[in-house]
C-alpha positions in Angstrom: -23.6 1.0 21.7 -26.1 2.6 20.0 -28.5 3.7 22.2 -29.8 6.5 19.6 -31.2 4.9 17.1 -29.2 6.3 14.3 -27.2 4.0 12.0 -23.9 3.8 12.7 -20.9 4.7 10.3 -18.9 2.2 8.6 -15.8 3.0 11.1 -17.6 2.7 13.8 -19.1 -0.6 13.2 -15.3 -1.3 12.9 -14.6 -0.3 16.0 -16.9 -2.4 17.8 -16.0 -5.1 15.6 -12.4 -4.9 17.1 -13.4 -4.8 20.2 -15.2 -7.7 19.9 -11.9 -9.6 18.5 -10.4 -9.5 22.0 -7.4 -7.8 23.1 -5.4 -7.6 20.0 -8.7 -5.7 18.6 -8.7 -3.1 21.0 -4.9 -2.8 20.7 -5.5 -2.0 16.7 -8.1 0.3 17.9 -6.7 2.3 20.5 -3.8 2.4 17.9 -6.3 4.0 15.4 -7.2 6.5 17.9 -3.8 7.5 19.0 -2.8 8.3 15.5 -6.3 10.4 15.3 -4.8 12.8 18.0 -1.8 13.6 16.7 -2.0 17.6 16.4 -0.3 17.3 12.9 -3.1 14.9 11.6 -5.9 16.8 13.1 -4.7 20.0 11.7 -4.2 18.3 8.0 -7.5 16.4 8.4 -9.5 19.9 9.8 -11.6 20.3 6.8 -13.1 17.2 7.8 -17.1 18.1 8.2 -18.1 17.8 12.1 -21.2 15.7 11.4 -18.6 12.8 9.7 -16.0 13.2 12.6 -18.8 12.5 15.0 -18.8 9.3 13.4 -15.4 8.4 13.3 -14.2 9.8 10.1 -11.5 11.1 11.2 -10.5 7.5 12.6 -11.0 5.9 9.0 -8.9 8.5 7.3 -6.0 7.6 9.8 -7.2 3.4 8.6 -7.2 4.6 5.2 -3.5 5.5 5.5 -2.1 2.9 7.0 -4.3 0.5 4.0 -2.7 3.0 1.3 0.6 1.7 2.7 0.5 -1.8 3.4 -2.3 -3.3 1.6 -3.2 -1.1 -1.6 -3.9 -4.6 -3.2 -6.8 -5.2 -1.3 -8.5 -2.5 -3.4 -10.3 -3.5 -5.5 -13.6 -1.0 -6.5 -14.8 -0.8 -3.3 -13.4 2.0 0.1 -15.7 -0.3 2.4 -14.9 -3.7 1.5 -10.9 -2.8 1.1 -10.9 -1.1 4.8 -12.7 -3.8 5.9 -10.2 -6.7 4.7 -7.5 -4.5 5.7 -8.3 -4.5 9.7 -9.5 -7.2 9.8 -6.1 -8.7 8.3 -4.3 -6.5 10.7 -6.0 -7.2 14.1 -5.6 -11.3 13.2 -2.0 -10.3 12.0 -2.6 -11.8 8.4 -0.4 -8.6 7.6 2.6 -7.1 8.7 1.9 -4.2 11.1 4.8 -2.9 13.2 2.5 -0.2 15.2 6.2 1.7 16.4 7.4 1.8 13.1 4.1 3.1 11.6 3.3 5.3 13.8 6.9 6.6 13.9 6.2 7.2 9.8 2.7 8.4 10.4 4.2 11.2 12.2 6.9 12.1 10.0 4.6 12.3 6.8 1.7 14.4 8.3 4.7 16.2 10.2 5.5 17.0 7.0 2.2 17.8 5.5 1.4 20.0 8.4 4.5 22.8 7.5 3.7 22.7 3.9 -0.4 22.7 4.0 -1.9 22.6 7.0 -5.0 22.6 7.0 -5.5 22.7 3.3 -3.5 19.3 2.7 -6.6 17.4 1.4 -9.2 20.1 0.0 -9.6 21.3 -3.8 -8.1 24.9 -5.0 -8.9 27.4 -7.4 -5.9 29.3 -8.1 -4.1 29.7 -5.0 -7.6 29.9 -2.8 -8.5 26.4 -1.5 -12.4 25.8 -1.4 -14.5 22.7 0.1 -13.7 20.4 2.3 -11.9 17.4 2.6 -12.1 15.4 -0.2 -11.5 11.5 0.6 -9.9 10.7 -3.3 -7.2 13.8 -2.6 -6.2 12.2 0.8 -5.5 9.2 -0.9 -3.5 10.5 -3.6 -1.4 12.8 -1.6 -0.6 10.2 0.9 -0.5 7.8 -1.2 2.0 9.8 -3.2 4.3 10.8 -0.5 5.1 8.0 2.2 7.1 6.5 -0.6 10.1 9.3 -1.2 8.9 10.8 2.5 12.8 11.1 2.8 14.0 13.1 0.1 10.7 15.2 0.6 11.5 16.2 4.1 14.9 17.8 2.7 12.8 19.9 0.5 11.0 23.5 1.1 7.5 23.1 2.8 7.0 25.9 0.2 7.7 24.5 -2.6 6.3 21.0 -1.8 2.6 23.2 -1.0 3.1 25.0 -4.4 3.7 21.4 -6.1 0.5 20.0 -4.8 -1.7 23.1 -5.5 -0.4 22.7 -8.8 -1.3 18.8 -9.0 -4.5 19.3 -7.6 -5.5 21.3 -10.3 -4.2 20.1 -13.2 -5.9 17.6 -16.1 -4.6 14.9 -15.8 -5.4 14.9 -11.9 -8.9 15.8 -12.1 -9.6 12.8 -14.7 -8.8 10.6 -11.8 -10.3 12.1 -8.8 -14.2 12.9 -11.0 -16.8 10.4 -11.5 -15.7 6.4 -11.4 -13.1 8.1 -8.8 -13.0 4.5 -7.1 -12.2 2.6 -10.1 -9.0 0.6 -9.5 -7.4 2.4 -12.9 -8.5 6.1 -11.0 -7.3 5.0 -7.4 -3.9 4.0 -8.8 -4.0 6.8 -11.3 -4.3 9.6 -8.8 -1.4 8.1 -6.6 1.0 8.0 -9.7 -0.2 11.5 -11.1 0.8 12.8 -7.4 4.0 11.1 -6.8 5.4 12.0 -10.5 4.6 15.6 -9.8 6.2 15.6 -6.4 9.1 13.3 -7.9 9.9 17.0 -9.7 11.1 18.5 -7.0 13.7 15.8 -6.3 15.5 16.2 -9.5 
């Protein structure tokens, strides 16, 4: 499995670890993957260097969502350990995991995401001019943020909700939670709440 030498990624050790767990571990991961190929994630998700989607990244983002959802606390300090307990509660089914369901939601929020930012959903802006590349603590706080009002967000202007998170992205109290100690319980919740309060606005 790794015939080249070089240290495999977090994910990927995952990954093998699944498959390793018999069937229902390659179900979890095959789900993974699925969800990795939806155009509307891959678009989102673009900005995602090529050197860590070689090694799965794009794969852990999608394992990061679905832990944002149904196991946030899990988290405590560390992205590795949290991701880790997470799949590992899902593949034994320790957790709740409908895969229809979530994959039926997956679609709909990066649907969503995909009209209103594209390929800019999870990079930093200056102004209106997005610059960088993905950045792991804005993914969390945007999806965090939105798969809880997804409903009333998908009546809403992709316009307006783009404008909103530009807006976010760059304000204070934002950038307090996404700097330095970014994966700090406090910041990790701290980022979700500053997001879903700003997109709460638009609802009102």
């Amino acid at each position: 499995m790794n015939t080249g030498g070089a240290a495999l990624s977090d994910q990927e050790i995952r990954n093998c670890t699944a498959r390793m767990a018999g069937q229902d571990g390659v179900f979890f991961y095959d789900f993974l993957r699925e969800c990795a190929q939806v155009d509307s994630f891959r678009n989102c998700v673009s900005s995602i260097s090529d050197d860590n989607k070689d090694k799965r990244g794009d794969e852990e983002l999608v394992l990061r969502f679905f832990a944002l959802k149904n196991a946030k606390e899990l988290f405590k300090g560390s992205v590795k350990d949290w991701l880790d307990s997470f799949m590992e509660r899902a593949v034994f089914k320790q957790v709740p995991f409908n895969y229809d369901a979530e994959k039926t939601e997956f679609k709909k929020l990066f649907g969503l995401l995909d009209k209103s930012m594209g390929e800019d959903a999870f990079v930093r802006f200056r102004g209106d001019k997005p610059i960088g590349g993905l950045a792991p603590a804005h993914f969390e706080a945007i999806t965090g943020a939105i798969h809880g009002i997804l409903a009333d967000l998908e009546k809403k202007d992709p316009k307006d909700i783009r404008n909103k998170l530009i807006e976010v992205v760059q304000a204070t109290n934002f950038k307090e939670v996404v700097g330095p100690g970014s994966n700090s319980l406090q910041k990790f919740k701290g980022r979700i709440e500053v997001t879903k309060e700003a997109l709460s606005e638009l609802l009102i």
